[in-house]
C-alpha positions as CSV (number, residue, x, y, z in Angstrom):
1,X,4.3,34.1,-16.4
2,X,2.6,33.3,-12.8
3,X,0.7,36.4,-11.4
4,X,-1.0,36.5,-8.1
5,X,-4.4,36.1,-9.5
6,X,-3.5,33.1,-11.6
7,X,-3.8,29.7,-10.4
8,X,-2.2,28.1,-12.9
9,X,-1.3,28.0,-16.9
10,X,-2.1,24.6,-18.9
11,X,-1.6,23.7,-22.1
12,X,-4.0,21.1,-23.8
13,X,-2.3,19.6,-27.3
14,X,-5.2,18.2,-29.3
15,X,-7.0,19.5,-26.4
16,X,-5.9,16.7,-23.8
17,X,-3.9,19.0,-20.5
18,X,-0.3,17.8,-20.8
19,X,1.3,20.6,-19.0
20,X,0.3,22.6,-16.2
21,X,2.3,25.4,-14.3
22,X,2.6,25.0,-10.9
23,X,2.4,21.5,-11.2
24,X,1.8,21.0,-7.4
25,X,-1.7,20.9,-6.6
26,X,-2.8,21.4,-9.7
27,X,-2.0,17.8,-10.8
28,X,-6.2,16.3,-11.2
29,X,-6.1,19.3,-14.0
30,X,-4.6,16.9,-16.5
31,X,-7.9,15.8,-18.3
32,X,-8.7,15.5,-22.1
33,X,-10.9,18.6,-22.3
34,X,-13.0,17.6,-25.7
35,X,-14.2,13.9,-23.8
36,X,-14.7,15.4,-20.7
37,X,-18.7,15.9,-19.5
38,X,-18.3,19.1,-17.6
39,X,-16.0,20.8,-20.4
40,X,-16.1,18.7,-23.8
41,X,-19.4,21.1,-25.1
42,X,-17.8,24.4,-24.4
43,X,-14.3,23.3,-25.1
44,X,-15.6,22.2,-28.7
45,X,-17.8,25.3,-28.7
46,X,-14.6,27.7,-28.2
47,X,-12.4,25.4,-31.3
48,X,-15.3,25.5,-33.5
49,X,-15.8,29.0,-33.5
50,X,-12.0,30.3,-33.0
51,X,-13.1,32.0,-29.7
52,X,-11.5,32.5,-26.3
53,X,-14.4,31.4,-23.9
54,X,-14.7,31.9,-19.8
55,X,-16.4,29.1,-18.0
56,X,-17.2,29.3,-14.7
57,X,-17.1,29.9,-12.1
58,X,-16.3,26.6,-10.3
59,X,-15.3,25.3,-7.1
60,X,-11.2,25.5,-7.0
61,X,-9.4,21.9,-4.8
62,X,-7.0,24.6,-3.3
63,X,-10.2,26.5,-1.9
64,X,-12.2,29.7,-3.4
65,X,-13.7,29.8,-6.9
66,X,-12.0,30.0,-10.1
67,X,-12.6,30.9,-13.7
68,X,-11.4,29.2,-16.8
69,X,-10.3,31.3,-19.8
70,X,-9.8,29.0,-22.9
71,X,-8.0,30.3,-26.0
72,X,-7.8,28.1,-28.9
73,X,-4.8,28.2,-30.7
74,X,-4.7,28.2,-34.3
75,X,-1.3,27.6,-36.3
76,X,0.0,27.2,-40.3
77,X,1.7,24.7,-41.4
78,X,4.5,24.7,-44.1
79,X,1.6,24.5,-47.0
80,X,0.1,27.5,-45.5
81,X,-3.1,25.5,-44.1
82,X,-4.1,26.4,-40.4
83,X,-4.7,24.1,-38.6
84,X,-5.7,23.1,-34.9
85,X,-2.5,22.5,-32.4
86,X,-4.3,23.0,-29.0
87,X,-5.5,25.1,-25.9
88,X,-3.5,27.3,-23.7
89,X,-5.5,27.7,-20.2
90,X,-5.3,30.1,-17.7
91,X,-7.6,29.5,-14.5
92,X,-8.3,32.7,-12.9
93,X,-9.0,33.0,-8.9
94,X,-11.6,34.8,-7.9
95,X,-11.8,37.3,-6.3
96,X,-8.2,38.0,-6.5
97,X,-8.7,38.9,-10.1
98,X,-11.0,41.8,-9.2
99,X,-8.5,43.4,-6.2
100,X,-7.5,46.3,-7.6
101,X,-11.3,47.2,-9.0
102,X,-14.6,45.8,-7.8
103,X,-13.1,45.6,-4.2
104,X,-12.1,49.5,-4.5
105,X,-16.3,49.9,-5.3
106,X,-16.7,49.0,-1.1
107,X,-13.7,51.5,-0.4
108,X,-15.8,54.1,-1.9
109,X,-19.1,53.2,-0.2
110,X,-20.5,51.2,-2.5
111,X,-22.3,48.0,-3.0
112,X,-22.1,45.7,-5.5
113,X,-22.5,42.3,-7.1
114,X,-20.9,41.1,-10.1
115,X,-22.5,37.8,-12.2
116,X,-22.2,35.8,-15.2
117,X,-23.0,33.2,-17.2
118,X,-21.9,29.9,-16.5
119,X,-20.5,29.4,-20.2
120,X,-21.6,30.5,-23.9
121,X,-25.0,28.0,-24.0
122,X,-26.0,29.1,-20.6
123,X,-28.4,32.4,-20.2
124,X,-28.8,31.9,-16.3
125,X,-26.7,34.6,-14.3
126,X,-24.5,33.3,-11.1
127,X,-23.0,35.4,-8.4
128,X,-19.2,35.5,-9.0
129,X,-18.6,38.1,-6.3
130,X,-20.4,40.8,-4.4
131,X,-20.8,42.6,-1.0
132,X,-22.8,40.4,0.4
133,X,-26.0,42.9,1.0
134,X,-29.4,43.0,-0.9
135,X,-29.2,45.7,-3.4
136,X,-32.1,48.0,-4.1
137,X,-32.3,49.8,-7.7
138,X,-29.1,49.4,-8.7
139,X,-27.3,50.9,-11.8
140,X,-26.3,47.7,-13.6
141,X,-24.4,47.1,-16.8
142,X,-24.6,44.2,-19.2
143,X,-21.8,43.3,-21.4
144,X,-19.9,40.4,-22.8
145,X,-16.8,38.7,-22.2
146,X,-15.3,35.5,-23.3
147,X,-18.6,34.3,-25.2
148,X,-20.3,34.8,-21.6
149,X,-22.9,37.9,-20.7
150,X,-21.6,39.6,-17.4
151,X,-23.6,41.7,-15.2
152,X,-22.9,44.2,-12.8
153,X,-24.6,46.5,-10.4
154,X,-23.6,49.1,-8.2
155,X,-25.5,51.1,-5.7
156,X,-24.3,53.4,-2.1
157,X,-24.4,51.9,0.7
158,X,-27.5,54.2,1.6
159,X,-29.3,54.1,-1.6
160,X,-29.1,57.3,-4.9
161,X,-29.1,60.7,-4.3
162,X,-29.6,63.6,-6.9
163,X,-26.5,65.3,-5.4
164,X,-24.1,61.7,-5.8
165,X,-25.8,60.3,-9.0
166,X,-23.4,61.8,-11.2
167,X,-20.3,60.9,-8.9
168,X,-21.5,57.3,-8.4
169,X,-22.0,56.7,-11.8
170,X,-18.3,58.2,-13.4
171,X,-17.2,55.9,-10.0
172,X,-18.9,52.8,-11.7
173,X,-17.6,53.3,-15.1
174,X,-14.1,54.1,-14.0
175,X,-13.9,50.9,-12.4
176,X,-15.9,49.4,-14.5
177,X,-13.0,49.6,-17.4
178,X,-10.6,48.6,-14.6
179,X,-11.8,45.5,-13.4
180,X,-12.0,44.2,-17.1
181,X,-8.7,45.9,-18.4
182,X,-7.5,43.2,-15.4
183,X,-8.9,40.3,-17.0
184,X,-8.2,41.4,-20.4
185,X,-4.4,41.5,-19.5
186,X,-4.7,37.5,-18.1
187,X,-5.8,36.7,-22.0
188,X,-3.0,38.9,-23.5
189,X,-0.5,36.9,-21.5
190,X,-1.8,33.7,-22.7
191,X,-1.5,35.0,-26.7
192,X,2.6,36.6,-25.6
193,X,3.4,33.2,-24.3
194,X,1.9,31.5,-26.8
195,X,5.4,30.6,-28.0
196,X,6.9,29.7,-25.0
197,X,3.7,28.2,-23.8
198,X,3.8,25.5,-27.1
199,X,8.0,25.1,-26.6
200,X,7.1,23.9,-22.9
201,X,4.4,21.2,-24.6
202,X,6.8,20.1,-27.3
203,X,10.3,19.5,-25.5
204,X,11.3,17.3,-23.1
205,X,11.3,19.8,-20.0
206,X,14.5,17.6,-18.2
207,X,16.6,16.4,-21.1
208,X,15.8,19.4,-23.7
209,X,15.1,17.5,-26.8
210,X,11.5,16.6,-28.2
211,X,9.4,15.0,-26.3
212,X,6.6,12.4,-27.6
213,X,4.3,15.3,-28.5
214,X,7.4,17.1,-30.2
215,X,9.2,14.2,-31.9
216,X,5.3,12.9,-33.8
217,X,5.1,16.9,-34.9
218,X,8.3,16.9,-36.2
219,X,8.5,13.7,-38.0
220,X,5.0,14.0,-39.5
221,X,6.4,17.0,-41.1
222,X,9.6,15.7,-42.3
223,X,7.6,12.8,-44.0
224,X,5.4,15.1,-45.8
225,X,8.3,17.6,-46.4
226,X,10.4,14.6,-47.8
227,X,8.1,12.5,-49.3
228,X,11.2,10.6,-51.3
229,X,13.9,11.1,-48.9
230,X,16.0,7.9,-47.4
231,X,16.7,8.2,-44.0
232,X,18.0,5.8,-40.8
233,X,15.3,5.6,-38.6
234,X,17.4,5.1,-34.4
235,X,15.5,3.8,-31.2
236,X,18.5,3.6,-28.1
237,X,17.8,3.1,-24.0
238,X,20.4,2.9,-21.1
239,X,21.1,-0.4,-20.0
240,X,19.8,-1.4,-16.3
241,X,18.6,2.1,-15.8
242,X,16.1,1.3,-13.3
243,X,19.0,-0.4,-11.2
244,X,20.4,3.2,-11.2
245,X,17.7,5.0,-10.1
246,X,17.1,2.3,-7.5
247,X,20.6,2.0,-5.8
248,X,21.6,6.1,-6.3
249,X,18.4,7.8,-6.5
250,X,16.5,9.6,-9.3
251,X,18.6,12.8,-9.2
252,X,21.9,10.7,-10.5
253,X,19.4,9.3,-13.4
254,X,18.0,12.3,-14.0
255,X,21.4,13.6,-14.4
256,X,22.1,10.5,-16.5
257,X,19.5,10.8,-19.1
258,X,20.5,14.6,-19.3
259,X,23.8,13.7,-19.9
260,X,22.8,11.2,-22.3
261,X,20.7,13.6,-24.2
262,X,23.8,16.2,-24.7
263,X,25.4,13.6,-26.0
264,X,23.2,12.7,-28.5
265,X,22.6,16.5,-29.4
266,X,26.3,17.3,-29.5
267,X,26.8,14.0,-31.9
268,X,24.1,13.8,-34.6
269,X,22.8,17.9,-33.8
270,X,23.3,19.3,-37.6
271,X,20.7,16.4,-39.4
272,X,19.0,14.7,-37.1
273,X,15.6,15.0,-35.5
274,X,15.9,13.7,-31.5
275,X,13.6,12.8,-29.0
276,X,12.4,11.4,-26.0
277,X,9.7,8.3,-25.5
278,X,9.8,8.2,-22.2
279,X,12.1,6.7,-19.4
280,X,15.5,5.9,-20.5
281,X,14.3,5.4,-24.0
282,X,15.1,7.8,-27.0
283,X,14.7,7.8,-30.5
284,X,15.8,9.8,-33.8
285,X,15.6,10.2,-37.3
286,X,19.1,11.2,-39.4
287,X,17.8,12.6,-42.2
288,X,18.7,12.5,-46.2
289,X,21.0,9.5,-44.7
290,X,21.7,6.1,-45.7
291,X,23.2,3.3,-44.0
292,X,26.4,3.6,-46.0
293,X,26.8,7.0,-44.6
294,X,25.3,6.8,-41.3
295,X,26.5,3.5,-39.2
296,X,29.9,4.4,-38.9
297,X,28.7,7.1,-36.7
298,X,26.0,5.3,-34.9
299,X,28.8,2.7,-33.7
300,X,31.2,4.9,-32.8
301,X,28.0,6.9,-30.4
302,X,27.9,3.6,-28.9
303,X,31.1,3.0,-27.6
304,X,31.3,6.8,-25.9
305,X,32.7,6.3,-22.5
306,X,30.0,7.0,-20.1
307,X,30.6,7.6,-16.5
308,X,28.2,9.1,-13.9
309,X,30.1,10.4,-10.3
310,X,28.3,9.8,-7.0
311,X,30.3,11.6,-3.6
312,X,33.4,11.6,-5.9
313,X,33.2,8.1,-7.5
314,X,32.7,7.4,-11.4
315,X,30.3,4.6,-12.0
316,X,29.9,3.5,-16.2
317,X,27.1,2.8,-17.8
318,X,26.4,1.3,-21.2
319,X,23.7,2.2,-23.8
320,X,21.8,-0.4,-26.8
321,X,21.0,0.9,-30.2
322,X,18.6,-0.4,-32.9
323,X,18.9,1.3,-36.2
324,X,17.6,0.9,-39.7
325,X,17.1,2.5,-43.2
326,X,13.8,3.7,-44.3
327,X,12.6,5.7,-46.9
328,X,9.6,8.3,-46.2
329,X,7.9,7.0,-49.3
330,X,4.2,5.8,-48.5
331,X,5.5,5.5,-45.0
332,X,4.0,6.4,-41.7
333,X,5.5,7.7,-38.5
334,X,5.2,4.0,-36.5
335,X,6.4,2.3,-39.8
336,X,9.4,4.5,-40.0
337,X,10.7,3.2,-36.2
338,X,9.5,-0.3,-36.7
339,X,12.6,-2.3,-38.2
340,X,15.1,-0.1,-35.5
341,X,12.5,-0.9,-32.8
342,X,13.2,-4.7,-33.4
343,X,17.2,-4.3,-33.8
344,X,17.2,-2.4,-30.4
345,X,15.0,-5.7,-28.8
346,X,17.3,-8.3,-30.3
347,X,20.3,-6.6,-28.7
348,X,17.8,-6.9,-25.3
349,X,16.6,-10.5,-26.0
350,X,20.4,-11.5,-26.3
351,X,21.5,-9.8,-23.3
352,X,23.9,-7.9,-25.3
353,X,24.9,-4.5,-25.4
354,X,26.3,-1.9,-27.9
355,X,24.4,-1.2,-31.6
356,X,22.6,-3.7,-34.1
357,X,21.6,-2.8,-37.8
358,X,17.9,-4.3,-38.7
359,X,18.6,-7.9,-40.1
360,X,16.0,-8.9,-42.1
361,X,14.9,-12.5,-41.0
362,X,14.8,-15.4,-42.9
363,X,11.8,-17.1,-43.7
């Protein structure tokens, strides 16, 4: 997905960056782009319309200047209404991205300085590139890109002749359509990874169920799907994780909470939707489900031996489960973890571990 002229991919749910590739380096790029001062306007600008948009170009932390191509992404849901899910973001180095044409212009005696605008509400041109030397008559072309007006001029080095005029100017146009056919491929590999691009925002990259992003899509849809439909609402975490990470390092929790999750997948996979809050904490929905059919399960999940190994030794862990029936009617997403949320804390407050079913308390 990376090419050299790329800095990095982002992808912006609801227009806030959640996930950028490289992460390293690139880490200050996690901003929400409709609040922010420098981008809000022509984020908004680029949604409103439906437009890809270039802004820049702008001073890059890793050194050189960068552009920032912005394509809004549009998608249906299962009533057939589009609606807004997000940005994917490539930021383009410059002048990598013009290597292979506007840097060819010196190789064949040419000068030349390429500028835009700024962003779609800006008419004022700024240098994005160029050879560094004044430039006297130039031939220069005008055209559009991104919602932005480009401009660039080409001259020889010493000045127009009637005998090169014609070669100079099949020269300009020849790499004219080169340098853009470059930057048109950056925003083609945005809309073929569009897929992958919004799998990466909605799944939990280490444990490979839905992340917080994810799981709220999913259950928002399952509520409005099933507007009727009983279900048992699940919140679990892993007892003393922290101590885990603490004494045997992060890789044996990471490979905890993996295994954890493959658990969980490999239990409840057919009707369930699963997902990850954050840390050592999980939730799910077992859909079309009552209590009657679901809490023999859910107990028997609980008392799965676990065992992690560290330089040959097994080490067990337990889990704690909080579970509850709900119905999706005139129910919301927080609504529908609520009464599991407060099983899973009284098996905490006791100091307990293992599964509790939502008591209803006595008044």
């Amino acid at each position: 997905m990376i090419i050299p002229s790329i800095q990095s991919l982002q992808l912006a749910p609801n227009g806030v960056v959640t996930d950028i590739y490289p992460l390293e380096g690139n880490e200050a790029g996690k901003i929400d782009l409709l609040h922010d001062k420098l981008r809000g306007k022509i984020t908004r600008y680029g949604i409103e319309n439906k437009r890809i948009v270039f802004q820049g170009p702008f001073k890059l932390k890793q050194g050189g200047s960068g552009i920032a191509v912005r394509n809004p992404i549009f998608l249906t849901n299962e009533y057939g209404e589009e609606y807004f899910w997000g940005l994917s973001i490539a930021i383009i180095k410059v002048p990598e991205v013009f290597t292979s044409s506007v840097f060819s212009l010196g190789n064949f005696g040419y000068d030349y300085r390429l500028e835009k605008t700024p962003d779609p509400m800006d008419n004022t041109f700024h240098e994005v590139y160029s050879c560094g030397h004044a430039l006297e008559s130039p031939a220069v072309q005008t055209f559009e890109l991104g919602d932005c007006q480009w401009r660039l001029s080409v001259m020889p080095e010493g000045g127009w002749t009637s005998a090169n005029d014609l070669v100079g100017l099949g020269v300009f146009g020849t790499l004219f359509s080169l340098m853009f056919s470059v930057m048109i491929y950056q925003v083609i590999i945005l809309r073929r990874q569009r897929h992958k691009l919004r799998y990466m925002a909605l799944i939990d990259a280490l444990t490979r169920v839905y992340n917080r992003n994810g799981m709220d899509e999913q259950v928002d849809i399952y509520i409005r799907k099933y507007p009727n439909e009983p279900c048992v609402s699940v919140m679990m975490d892993i007892d003393d994780f922290k101590n885990i990470n603490d004494t045997y390092g992060h890789h044996y929790g990471d490979k905890v909470l993996k295994d954890f999750a493959k658990d969980m997948k490999d239990t409840f996979n057919v009707n369930s939707i699963i997902g990850r809050n954050g840390g050592d904490e999980f939730c799910m929905i077992l859909k079309n489900c009552t209590l009657k059919t679901a809490s023999d399960l859910i107990k028997r999940f609980s008392e799965h031996k676990r065992r992690f190994t560290v330089e040959g030794k097994e080490y067990p862990y337990s889990i704690s489960i909080g579970f509850a029936e709900a119905s999706t009617k005139d129910i919301n997403r927080s609504r529908l973890f609520k009464k599991a949320d407060i099983a899973l804390y009284d098996v905490k407050a006791h100091g307990k571990c293992g599964c509790q079913e939502y008591q209803e308390k006595s008044k």
